[in-house]
Structure formats: C-alpha cells, structure tokens
C-alpha angles and dihedrals in degrees: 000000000000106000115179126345110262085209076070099038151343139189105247114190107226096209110178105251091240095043109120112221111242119202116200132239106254109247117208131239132209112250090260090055096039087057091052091050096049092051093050092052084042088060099040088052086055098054091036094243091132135019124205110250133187126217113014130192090205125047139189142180132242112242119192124207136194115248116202100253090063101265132107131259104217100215132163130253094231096161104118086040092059091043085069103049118059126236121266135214128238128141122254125231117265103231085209093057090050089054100048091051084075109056118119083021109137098195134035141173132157132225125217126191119222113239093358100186086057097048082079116068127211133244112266098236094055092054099089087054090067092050108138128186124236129162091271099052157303112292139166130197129260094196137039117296128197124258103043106119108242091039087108094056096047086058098036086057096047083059093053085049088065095028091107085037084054093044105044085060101044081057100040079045 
C-alpha cells in the first residue's frame, strides 16, 4: 500500500537526548498464541510495514489483545519508548464544529482509511526505535504503528493537512 507520500509527511520519534534505550525482556507465548503472532509479522513483511532488523538499541514486546469478534489484535508493548519522547500539543478537532461544516450540504459521504496509523510512514532513522522481538525474529516498523504516543497527532494533524482540500470538495460536490 502506499499511504501517504513521505516527501508530505512522516512520523518522526521525538526521543529526549538523555533518554537510555531499554530493550525488554522477551515474554513468552503458548503455541496457539505464537501462530497468531508469526502470521501477523508474515503479513506485515508482505505489505512493507515492517523490515527485520538485526541489533536494536531499542526493544519491545508483542501484546496481544482480544478483539471482540474473538481474534487477536497483535499490538506492541511501547511503554518504555513513549517514556522517552515527550508529549506534543495539537488540538484536537471539535466534533460540533465538524458537524456544523456540513450543513446545507446535499450530498455526504466519509472516507476511512484502512489502517490509518500505518498510511504515515516513519522516518528512517526512528525505525530501529519500534523493533519488537517474536519467535521468528527481531523487526521493527516502516510506517506508523499504532501505540507510539504521538502516533495520534501525527495523524490528527495529516487530517487537518487535507482538511481545505475536504472541504473544497464536499462544497464543488
């Protein structure tokens, strides 16, 4: 998938100069859980969302949570990671104000965009910081996962980016 252009945006990691990388202990899964893990990361090597790699300084852990449907979400454990970088500030939208923009419109429709955190990709030399550690191997992610945290402003911002260009063609609609 191509997401957007990282000649428009990328995801940089704002980790505080003094901050030591911590890499976590590996925890260890059952076999059920262990095959739900390796075809996630077999899925995210297909669509380049994340790239082996082989001695990081930083190191997460896989967490898997329950989805309501039964499956598993397959997130990552960046705690120590968003310890280090400090929190920005970006307003977020007002869901009124939304609202309001589309009165008188005729006509409406909304866009979602699959996997939205991983539409933005992240700088290349951040990648290394979101390695996490499985049974078949060390990887880290090329594009914007979900869970750093200031993932959401990064994409809360990419949406106010496009906001004019939105809302020029709810109007010429």
């Amino acid at each position: 998938m191509q997401g957007v252009s990282p000649e428009i945006m990328v995801h940089k990691l704002n980790v505080h100069p003094e901050a030591r990388p911590v890499k976590q202990k590996k925890r260890a899964f059952g076999v059920d859980r262990n095959r739900i893990i390796k075809e996630e990361v077999e899925k995210l090597l297909k669509i380049n969302y994340i790239r082996p790699v082989q001695y990081p300084e930083w190191l997460a852990n896989v967490v898997l949570v329950p989805k309501n449907n039964g499956k598993w979400r397959m997130c990552i454990d960046f705690t120590d990671l968003n310890r280090a970088c400090p929190k920005d500030s970006f307003p977020l939208p007002r869901i009124d104000a939304m609202i309001d923009s589309t009165s008188g419109c005729e006509l409406m429709s909304f866009l979602d965009a699959f996997q939205g955190y991983n539409q933005i990709r992240l700088a290349p030399e951040d990648q290394e910081k979101t390695s996490f550690v499985t049974e078949q191997g060390t990887y880290c992610y090329t594009v914007m996962p979900f869970g750093l945290k200031n993932a959401q402003l990064t994409r809360d911002w990419s949406t106010a980016c496009f906001k004019n260009k939105l809302a020029k063609t709810w109007k010429s609609i």
